[in-house]
TIMI-2910 file (N, C-alpha, C, CB; in pm, 1 decimal, decimal comma, always signed):
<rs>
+----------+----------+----------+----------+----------+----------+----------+----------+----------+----------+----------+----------+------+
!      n_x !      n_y !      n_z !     ca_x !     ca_y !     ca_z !      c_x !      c_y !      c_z !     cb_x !     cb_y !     cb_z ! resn !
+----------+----------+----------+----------+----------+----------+----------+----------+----------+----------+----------+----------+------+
!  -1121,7 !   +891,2 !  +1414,2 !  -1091,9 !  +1018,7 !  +1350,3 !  -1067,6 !  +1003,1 !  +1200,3 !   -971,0 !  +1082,5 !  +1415,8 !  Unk !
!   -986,3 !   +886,6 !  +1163,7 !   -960,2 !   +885,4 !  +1022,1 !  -1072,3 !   +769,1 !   +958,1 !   -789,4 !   +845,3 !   +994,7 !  Unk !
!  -1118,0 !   +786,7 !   +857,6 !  -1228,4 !   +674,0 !   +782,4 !  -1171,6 !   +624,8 !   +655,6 !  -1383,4 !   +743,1 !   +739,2 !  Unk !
!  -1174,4 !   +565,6 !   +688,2 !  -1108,4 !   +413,2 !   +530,1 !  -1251,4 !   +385,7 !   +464,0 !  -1026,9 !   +184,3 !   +613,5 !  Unk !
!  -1216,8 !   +406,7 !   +361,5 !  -1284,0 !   +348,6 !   +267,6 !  -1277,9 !   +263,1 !    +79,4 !  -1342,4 !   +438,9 !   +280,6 !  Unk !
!  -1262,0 !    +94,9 !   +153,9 !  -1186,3 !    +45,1 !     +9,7 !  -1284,3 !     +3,5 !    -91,8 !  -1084,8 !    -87,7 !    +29,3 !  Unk !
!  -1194,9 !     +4,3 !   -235,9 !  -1294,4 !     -1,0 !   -338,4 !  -1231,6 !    -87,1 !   -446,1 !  -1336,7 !   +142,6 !   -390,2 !  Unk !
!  -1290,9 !   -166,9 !   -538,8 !  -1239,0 !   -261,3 !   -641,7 !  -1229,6 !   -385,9 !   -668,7 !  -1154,7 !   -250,1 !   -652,9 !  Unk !
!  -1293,2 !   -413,6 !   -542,2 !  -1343,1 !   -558,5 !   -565,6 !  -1416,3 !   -629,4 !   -668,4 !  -1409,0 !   -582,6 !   -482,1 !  Unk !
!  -1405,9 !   -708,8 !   -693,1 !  -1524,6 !   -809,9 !   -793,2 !  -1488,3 !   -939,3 !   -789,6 !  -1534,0 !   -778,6 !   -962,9 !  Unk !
!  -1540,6 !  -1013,4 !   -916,7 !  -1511,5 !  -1152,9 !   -948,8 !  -1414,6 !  -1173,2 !  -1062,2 !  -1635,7 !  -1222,2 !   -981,0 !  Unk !
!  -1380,3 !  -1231,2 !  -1041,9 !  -1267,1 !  -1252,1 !  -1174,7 !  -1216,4 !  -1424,9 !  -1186,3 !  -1097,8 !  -1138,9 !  -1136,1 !  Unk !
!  -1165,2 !  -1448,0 !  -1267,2 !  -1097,0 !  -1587,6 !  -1277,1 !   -961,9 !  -1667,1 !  -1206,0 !  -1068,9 !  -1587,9 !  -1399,5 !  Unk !
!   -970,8 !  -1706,8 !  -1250,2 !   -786,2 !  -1756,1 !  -1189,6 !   -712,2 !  -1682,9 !  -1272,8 !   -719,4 !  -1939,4 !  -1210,2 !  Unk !
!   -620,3 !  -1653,8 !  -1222,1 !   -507,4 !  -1588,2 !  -1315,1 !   -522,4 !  -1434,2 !  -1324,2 !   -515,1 !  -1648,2 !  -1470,1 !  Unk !
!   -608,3 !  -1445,8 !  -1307,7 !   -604,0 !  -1241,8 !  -1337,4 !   -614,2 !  -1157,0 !  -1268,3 !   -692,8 !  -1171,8 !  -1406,0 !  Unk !
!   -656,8 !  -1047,4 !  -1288,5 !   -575,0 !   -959,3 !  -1186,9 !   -668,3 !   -819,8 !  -1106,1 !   -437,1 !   -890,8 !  -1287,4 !  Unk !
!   -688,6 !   -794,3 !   -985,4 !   -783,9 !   -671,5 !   -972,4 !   -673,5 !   -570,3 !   -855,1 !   -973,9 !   -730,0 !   -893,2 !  Unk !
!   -693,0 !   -462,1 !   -878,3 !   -640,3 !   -350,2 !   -822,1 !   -750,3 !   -294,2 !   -736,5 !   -588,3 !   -254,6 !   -925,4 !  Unk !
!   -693,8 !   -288,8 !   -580,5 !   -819,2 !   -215,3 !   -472,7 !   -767,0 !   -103,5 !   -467,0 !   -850,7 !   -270,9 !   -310,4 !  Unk !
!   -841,8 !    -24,5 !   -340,7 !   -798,3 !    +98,1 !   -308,4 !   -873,8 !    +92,7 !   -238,7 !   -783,7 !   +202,4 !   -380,3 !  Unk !
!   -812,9 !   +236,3 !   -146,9 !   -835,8 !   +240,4 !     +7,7 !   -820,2 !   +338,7 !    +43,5 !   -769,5 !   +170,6 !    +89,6 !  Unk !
!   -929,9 !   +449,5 !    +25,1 !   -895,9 !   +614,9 !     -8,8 !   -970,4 !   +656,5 !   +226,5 !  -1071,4 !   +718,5 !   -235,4 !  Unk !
!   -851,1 !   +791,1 !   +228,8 !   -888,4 !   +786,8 !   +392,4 !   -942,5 !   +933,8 !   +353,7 !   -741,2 !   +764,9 !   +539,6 !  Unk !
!   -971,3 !   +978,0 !   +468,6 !  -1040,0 !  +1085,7 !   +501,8 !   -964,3 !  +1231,1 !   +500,0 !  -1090,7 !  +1054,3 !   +627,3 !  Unk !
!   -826,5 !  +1199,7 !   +551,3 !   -699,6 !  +1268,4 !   +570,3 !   -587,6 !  +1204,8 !   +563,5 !   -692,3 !  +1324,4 !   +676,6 !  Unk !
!   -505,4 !  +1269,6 !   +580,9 !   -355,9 !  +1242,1 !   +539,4 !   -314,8 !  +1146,0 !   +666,2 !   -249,6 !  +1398,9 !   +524,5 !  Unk !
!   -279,1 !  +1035,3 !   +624,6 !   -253,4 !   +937,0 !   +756,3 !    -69,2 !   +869,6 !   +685,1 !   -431,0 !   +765,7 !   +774,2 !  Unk !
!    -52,2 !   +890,8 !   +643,6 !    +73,0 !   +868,2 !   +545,6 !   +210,8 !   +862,9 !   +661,9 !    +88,1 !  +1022,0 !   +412,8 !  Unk !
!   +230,5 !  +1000,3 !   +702,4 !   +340,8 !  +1070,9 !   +815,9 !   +297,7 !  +1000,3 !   +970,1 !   +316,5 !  +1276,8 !   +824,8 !  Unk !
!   +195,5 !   +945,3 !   +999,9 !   +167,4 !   +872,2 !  +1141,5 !   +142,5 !   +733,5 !  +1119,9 !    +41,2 !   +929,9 !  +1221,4 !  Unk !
!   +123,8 !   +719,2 !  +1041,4 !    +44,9 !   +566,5 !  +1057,3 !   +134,4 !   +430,9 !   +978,4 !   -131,1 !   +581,0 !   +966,9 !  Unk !
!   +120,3 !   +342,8 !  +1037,2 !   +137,8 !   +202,8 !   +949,4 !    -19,0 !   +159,4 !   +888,6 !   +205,2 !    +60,4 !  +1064,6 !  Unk !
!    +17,3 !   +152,6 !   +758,4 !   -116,1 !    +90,7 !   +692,3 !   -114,7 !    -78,1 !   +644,6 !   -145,0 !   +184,3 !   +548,9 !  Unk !
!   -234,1 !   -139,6 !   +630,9 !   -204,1 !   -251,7 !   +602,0 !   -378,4 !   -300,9 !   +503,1 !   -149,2 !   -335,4 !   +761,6 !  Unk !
!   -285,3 !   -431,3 !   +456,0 !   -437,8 !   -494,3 !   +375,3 !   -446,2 !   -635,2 !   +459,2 !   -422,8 !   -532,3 !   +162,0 !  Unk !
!   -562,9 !   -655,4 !   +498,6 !   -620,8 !   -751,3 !   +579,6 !   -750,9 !   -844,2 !   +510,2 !   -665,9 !   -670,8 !   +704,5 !  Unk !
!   -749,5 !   -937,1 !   +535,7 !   -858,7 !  -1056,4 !   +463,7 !   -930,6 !  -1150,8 !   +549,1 !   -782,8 !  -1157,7 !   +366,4 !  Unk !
!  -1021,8 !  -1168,0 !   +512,0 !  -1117,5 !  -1275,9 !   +610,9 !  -1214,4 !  -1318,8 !   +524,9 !  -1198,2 !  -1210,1 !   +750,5 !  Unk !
!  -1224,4 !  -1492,1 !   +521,6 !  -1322,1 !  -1556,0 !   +434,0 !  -1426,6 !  -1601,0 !   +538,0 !  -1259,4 !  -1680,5 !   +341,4 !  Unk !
!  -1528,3 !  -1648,9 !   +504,9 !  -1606,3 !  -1696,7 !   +620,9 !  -1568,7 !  -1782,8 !   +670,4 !  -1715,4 !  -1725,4 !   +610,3 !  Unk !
!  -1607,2 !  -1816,8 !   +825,7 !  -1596,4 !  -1934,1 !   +913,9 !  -1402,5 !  -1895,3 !   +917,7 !  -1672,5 !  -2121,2 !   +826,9 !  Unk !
!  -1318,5 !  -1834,6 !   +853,3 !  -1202,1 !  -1862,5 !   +853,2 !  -1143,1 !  -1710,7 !   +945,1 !  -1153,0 !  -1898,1 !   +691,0 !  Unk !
!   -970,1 !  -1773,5 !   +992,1 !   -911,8 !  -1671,9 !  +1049,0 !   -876,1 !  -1549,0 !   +961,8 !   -805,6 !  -1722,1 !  +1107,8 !  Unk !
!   -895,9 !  -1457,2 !  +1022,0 !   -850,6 !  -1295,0 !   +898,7 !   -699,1 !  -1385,9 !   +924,6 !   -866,0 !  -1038,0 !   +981,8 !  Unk !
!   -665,0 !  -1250,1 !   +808,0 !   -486,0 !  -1319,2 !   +737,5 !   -444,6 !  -1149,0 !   +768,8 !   -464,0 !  -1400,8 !   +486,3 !  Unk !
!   -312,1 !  -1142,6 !   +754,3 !   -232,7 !  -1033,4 !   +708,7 !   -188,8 !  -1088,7 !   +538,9 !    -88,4 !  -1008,3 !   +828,1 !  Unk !
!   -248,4 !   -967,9 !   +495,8 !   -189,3 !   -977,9 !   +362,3 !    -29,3 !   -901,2 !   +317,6 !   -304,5 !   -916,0 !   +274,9 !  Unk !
!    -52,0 !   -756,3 !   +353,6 !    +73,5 !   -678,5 !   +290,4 !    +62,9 !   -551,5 !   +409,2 !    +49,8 !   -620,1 !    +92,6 !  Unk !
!   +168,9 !   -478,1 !   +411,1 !   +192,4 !   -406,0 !   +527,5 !   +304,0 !   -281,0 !   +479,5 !   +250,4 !   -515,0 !   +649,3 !  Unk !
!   +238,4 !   -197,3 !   +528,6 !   +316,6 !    -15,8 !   +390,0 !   +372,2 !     -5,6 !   +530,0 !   +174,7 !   +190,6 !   +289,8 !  Unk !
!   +519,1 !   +103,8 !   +531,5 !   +497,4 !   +221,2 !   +658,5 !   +464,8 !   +315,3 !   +613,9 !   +602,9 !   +266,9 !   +744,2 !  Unk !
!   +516,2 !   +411,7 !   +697,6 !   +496,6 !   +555,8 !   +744,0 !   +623,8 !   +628,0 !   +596,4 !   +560,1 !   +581,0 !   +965,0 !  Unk !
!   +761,1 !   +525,3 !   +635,3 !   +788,8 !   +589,0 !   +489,4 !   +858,9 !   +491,2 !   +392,0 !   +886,0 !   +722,0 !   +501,0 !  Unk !
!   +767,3 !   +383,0 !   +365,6 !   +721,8 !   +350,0 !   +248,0 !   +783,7 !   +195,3 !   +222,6 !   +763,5 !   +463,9 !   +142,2 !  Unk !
!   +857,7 !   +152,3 !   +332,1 !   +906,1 !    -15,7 !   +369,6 !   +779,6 !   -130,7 !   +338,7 !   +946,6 !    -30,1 !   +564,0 !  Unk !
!   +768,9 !   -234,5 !   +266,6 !   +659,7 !   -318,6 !   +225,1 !   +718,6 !   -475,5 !   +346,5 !   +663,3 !   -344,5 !     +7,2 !  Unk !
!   +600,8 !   -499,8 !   +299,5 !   +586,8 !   -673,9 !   +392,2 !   +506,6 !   -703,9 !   +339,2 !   +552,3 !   -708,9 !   +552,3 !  Unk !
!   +498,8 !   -857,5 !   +282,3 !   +399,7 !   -912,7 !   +257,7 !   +397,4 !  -1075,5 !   +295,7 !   +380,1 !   -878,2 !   +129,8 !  Unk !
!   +258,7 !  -1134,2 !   +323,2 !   +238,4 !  -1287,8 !   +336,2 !   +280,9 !  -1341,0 !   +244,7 !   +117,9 !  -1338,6 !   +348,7 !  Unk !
!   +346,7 !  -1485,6 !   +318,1 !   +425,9 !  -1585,3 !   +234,2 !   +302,9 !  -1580,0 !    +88,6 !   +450,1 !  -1772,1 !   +334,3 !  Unk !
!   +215,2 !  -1689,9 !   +117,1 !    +65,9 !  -1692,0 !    +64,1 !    +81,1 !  -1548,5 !    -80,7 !    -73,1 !  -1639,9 !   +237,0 !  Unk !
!   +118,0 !  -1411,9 !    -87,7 !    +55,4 !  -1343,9 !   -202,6 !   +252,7 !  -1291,7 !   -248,4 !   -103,7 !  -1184,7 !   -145,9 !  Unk !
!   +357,2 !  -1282,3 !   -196,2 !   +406,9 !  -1264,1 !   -219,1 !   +498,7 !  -1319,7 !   -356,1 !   +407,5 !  -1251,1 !   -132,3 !  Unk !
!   +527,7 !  -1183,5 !   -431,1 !   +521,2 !  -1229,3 !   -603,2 !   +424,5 !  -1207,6 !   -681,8 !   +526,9 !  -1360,9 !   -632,0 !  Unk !
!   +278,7 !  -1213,1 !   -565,5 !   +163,4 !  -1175,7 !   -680,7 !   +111,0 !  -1063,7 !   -676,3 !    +50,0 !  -1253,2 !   -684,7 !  Unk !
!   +104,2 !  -1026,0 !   -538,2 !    +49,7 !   -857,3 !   -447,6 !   +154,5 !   -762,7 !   -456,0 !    +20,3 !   -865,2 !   -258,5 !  Unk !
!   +127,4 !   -644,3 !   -454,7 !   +200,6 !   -520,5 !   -450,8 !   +122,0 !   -419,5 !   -383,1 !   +238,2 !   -474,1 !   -585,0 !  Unk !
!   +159,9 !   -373,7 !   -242,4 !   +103,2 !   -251,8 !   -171,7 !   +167,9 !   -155,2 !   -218,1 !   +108,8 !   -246,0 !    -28,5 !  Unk !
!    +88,5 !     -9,0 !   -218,0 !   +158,9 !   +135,0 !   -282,2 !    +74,6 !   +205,5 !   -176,2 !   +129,1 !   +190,5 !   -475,8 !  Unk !
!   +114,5 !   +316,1 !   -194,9 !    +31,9 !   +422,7 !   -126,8 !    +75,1 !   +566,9 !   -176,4 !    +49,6 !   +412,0 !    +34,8 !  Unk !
!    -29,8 !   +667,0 !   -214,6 !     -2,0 !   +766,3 !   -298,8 !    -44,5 !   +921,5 !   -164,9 !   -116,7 !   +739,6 !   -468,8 !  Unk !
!    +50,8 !   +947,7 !   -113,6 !    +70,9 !  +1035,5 !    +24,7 !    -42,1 !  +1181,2 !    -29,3 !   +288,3 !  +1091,2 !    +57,6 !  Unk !
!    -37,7 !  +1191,8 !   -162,8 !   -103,0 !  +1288,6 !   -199,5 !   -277,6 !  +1285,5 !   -235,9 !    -24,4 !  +1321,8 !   -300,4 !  Unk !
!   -261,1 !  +1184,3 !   -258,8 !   -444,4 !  +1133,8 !   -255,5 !   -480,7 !  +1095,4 !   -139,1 !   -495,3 !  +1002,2 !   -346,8 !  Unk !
!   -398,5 !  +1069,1 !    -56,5 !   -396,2 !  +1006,9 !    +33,7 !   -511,1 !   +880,3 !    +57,8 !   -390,6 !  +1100,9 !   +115,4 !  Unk !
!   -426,0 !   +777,6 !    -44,9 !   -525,6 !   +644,8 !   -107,6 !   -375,7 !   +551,7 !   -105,7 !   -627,7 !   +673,3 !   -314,3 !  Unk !
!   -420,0 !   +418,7 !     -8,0 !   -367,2 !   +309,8 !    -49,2 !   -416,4 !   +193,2 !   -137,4 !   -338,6 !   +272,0 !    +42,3 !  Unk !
!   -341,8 !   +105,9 !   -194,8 !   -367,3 !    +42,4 !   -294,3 !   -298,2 !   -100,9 !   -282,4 !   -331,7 !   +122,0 !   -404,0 !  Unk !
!   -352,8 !   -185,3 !   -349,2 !   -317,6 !   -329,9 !   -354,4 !   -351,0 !   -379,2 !   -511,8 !   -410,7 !   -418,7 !   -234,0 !  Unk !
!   -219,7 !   -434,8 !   -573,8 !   -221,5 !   -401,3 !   -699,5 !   -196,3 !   -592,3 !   -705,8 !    -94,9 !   -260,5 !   -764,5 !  Unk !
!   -306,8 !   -657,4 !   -714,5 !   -335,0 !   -868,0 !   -684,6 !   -326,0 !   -867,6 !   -828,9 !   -533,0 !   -965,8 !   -600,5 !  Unk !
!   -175,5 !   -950,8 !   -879,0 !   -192,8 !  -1075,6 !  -1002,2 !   -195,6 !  -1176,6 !   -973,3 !   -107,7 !  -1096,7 !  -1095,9 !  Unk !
!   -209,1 !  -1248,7 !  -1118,0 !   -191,1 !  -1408,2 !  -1060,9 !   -303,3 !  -1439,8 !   -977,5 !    -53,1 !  -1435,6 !   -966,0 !  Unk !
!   -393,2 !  -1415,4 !  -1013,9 !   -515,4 !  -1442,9 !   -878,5 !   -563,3 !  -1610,4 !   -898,1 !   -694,1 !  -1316,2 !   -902,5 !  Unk !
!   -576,9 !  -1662,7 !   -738,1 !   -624,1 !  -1778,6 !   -724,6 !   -727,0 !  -1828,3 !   -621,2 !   -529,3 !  -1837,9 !   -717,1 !  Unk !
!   -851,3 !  -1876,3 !   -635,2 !   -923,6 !  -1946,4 !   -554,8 !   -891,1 !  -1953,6 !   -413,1 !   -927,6 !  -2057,2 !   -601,9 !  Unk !
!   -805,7 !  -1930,6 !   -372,9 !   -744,8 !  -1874,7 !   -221,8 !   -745,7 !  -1787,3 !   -187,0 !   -644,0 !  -1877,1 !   -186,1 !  Unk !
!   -719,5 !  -1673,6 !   -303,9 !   -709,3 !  -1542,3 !   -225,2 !   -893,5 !  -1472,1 !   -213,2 !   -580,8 !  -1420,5 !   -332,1 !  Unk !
!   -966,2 !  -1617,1 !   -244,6 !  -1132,9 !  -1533,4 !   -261,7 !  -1085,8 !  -1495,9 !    -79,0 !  -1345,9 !  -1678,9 !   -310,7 !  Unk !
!  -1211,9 !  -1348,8 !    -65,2 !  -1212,0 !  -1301,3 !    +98,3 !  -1262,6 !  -1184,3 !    +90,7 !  -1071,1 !  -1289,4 !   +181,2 !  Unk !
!  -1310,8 !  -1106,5 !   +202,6 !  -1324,8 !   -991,9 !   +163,4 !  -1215,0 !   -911,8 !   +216,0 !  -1445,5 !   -949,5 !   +192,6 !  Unk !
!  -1175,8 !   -781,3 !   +182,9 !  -1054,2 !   -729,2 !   +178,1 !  -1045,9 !   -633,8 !   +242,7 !  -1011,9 !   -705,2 !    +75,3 !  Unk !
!  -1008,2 !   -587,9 !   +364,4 !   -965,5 !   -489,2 !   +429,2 !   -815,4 !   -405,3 !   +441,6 !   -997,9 !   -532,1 !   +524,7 !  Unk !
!   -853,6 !   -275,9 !   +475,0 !   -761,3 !   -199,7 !   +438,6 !   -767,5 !   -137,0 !   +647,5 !   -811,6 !    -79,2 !   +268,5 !  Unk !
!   -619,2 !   -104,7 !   +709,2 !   -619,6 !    -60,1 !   +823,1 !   -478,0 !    +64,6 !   +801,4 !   -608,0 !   -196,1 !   +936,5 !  Unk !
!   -544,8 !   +111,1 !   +945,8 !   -432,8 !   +190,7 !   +978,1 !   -393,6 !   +243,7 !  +1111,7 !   -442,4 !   +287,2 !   +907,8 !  Unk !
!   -304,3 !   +251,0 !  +1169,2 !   -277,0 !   +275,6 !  +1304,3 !   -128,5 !   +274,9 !  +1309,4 !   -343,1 !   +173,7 !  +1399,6 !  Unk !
!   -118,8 !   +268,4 !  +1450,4 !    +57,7 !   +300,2 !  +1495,9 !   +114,5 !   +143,2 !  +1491,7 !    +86,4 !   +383,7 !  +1696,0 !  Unk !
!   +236,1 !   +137,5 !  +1503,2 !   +312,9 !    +46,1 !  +1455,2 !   +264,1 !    -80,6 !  +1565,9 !   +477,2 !    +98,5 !  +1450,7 !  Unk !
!   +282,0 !    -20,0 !  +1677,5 !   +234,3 !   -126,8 !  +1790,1 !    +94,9 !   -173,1 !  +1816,5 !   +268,6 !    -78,3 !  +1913,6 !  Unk !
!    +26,7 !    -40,3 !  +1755,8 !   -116,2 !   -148,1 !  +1687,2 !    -95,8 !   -249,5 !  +1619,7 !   -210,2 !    -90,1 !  +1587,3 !  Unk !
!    -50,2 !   -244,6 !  +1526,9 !    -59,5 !   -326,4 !  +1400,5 !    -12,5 !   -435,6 !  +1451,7 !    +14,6 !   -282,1 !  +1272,8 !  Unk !
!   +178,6 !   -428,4 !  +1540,6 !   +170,6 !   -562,1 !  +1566,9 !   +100,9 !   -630,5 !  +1648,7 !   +256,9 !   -594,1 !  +1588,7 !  Unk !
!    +28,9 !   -539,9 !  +1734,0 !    -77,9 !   -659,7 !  +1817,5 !   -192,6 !   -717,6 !  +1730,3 !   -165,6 !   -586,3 !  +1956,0 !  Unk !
!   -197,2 !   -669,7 !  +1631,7 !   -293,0 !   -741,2 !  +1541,0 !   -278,8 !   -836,0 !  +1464,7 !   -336,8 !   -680,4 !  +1471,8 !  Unk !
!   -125,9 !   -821,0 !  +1465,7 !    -81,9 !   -916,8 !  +1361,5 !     +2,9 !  -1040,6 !  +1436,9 !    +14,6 !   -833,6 !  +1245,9 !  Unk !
!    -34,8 !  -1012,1 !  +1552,0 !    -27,2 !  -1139,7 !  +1654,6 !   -136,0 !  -1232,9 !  +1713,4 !    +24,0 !  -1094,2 !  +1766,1 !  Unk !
!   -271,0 !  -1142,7 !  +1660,4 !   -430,2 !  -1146,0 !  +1744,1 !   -500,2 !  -1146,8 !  +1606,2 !   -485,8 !   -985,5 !  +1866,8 !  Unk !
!   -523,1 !  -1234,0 !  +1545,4 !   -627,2 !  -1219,6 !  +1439,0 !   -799,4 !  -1180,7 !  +1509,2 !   -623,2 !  -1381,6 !  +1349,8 !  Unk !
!   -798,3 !  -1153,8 !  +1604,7 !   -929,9 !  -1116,0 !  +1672,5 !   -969,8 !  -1007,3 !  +1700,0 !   -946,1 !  -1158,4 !  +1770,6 !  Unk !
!   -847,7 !   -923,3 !  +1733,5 !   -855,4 !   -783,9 !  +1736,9 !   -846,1 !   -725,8 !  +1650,2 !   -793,2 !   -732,4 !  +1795,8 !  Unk !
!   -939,0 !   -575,2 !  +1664,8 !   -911,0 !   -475,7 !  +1551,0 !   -910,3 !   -335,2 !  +1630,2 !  -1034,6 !   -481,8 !  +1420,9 !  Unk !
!   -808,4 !   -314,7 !  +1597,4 !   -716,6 !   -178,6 !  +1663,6 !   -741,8 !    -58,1 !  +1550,7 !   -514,9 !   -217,1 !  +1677,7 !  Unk !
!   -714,2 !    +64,6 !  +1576,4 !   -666,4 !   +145,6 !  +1496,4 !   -820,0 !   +198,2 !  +1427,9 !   -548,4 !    +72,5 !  +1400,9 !  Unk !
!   -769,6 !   +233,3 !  +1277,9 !   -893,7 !   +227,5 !  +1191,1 !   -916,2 !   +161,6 !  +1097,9 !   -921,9 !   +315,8 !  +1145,3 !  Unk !
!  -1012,9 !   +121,2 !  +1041,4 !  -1062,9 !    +13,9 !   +952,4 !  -1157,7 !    +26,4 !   +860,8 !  -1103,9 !    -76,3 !  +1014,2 !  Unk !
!  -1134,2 !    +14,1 !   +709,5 !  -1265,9 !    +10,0 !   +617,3 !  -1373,4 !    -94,9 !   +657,7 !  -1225,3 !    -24,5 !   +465,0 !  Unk !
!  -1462,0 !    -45,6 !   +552,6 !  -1601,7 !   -168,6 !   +525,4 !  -1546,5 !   -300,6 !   +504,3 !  -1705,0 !   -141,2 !   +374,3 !  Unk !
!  -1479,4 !   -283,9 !   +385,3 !  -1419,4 !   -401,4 !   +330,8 !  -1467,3 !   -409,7 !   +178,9 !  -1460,8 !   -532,0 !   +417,6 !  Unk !
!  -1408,9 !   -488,2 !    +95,7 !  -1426,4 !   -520,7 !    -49,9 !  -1414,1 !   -641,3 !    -89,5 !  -1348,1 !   -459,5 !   -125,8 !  Unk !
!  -1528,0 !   -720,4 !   -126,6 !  -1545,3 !   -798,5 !   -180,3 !  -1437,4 !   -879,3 !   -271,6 !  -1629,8 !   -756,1 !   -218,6 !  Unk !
!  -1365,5 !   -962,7 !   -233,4 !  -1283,5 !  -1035,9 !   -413,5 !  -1334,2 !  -1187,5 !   -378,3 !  -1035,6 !  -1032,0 !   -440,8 !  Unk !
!  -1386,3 !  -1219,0 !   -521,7 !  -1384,0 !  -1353,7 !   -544,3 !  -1347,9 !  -1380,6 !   -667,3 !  -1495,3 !  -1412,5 !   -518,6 !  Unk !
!  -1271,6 !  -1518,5 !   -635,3 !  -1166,7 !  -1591,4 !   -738,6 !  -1284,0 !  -1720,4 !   -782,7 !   -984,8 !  -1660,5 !   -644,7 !  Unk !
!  -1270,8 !  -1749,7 !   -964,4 !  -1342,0 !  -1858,7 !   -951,3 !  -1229,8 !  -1945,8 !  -1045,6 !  -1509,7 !  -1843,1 !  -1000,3 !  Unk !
!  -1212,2 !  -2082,8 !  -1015,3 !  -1155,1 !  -2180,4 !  -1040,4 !  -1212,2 !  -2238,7 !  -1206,6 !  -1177,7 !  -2267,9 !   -912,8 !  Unk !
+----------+----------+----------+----------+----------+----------+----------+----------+----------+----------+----------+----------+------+
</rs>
C-alpha cells in the first residue's frame, strides 16, 4: 500500500558527506517504524539507523556519531544525513517501513524483508 522511494546517492571520498531521502507515497509517520538498511554484495544487509512513530532514534555501533536519521511527518520523507564517510559504509541503501514487530523480526533475520521497502540508492565511498 505504501511505496518508498530513496534518493541521493553517489560517489564521494572518504570523509565527506551525502544526505539520502526516502520520500513515501502517504503519510506513514503515525503507524509505522521506519528504518535505513544496507547491503554490499556477496555481504549480510546491516541495520543502519531506526526512527519511530514518534520520533525515538537507534543507530549501528558501525555509523553512530557519523549518521543522523530525521523524518519530516509533513513531506512525509525520511532522511539520513552520513558524515565522516568511509570505505565501509560503500552499499546500497535502503529505506523501510512497517510495524514495530516487523522491524524487529528483521532486525533479527537479515534475510527477511517485511513491511515496505524502496529500490534502494546507490553510495560509494572511495579510499
Amino acid at each position: 500500500r505504501v511505496k518508498l522511494e530513496e534518493s541521493g546517492g553517489g560517489s564521494v571520498q572518504a570523509g565527506e558527506s551525502l544526505s539520502l531521502s526516502c520520500a513515501a507515497s502517504r503519510d506513514t509517520s503515525s503507524s509505522y517504524v521506519m528504518a535505513w538498511f544496507r547491503q554490499a554484495p556477496g555481504k549480510e544487509r546491516e541495520r543502519v539507523a531506526v526512527i519511530s512513530g514518534e520520533g525515538g532514534t537507534s543507530y549501528a555501533d558501525s555509523v553512530k556519531g557519523r549518521f543522523t536519521i530525521s523524518k519530516d511527518n509533513t513531506k512525509y520523507t525520511l532522511y539520513l544525513q552520513m558524515d565522516s564517510l568511509k570505505p565501509e559504509d560503500t552499499a546500497k541503501y535502503y529505506c523501510a517501513a512497517g510495524s514495530l514487530i516487523a522491524l524487529r523480526t528483521m532486525f533479527r533475520d537479515s534475510k527477511k524483508r517485511l513491511g515496505f521497502w524502496g529500490q534502494g540508492t546507490q553510495v560509494t565511498v572511495s579510499s
